[in-house]
KEVO-695395 format. One record per residue (C-alpha): x, y, z. Coordinates in steps of 0.02 Angstrom, whole numbers, padded with zeros to 5 digits, always signed. Last residue first. Example, Ala and Ser with C-alpha at 12.3 -4.5 7.8 and 13.67 -1.06 7.14 Angstrom:
// KEVO-695395
+00684-00053+00357/+00615-00225+00390/
END
This chain:
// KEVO-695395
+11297-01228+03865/+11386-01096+03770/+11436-00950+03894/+11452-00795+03791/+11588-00645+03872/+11536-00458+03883/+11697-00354+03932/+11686-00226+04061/+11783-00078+04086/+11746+00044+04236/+11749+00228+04209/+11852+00324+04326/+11799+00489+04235/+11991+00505+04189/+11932+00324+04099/+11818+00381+04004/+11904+00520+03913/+12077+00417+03892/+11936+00279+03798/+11860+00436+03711/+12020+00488+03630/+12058+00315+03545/+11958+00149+03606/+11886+00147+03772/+11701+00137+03691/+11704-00023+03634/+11752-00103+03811/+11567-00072+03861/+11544+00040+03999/+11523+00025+04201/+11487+00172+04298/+11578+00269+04469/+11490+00397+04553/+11535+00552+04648/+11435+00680+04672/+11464+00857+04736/+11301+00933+04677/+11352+01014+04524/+11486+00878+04476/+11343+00738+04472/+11226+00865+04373/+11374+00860+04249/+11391+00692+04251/+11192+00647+04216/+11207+00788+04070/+11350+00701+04007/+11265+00542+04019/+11098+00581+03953/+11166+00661+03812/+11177+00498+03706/+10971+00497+03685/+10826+00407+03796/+10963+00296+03893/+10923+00116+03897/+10963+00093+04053/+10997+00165+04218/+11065+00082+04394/+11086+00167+04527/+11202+00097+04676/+11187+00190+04840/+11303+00251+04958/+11303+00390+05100/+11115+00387+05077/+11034+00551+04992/+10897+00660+05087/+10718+00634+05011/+10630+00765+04919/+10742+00847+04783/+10683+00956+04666/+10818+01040+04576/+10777+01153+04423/+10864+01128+04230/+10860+01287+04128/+10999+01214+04028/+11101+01403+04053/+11084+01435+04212/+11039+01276+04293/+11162+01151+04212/+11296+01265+04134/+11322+01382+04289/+11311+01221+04427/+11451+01165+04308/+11547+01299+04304/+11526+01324+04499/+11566+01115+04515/+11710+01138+04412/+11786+01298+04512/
END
């Protein structure tokens, strides 16, 4: 039922096409930064929930504070904390 919805909201009603050319591995790790705006996320998850992804990411420990940190981590966000090393 999620992936239909979100197959619905992606293509349907984003416009957005598919164009994929190379079959996916069983595992990969992707790494993407700086993002171009603060949708890029939700639209990356949603196209994740389309196609039956499942992906894990890494987040800075300021944004698992209040409603967004229970938000983050039902996406099985992963918390890191930055730490300075003074030599």
């Amino acid at each position: 039922m999620l992936q239909t919805l979100s197959k619905f909201l992606l293509y349907k009603c984003m416009g957005w096409k598919k164009d994929v050319r190379f079959k996916l591995p069983k595992k990969a790790i992707i790494c993407l930064a700086p993002h171009t705006s603060n949708w890029d996320f939700f639209i990356g998850q949603l196209y994740a929930e389309a196609e039956g992804l499942r992906g894990n990411f890494l987040m800075k420990k300021e944004w698992f504070i209040g409603p967004l940190g229970i938000f983050f981590a039902n996406l099985e966000a992963s918390l890191y904390i930055e730490t300075s090393i003074q030599v």
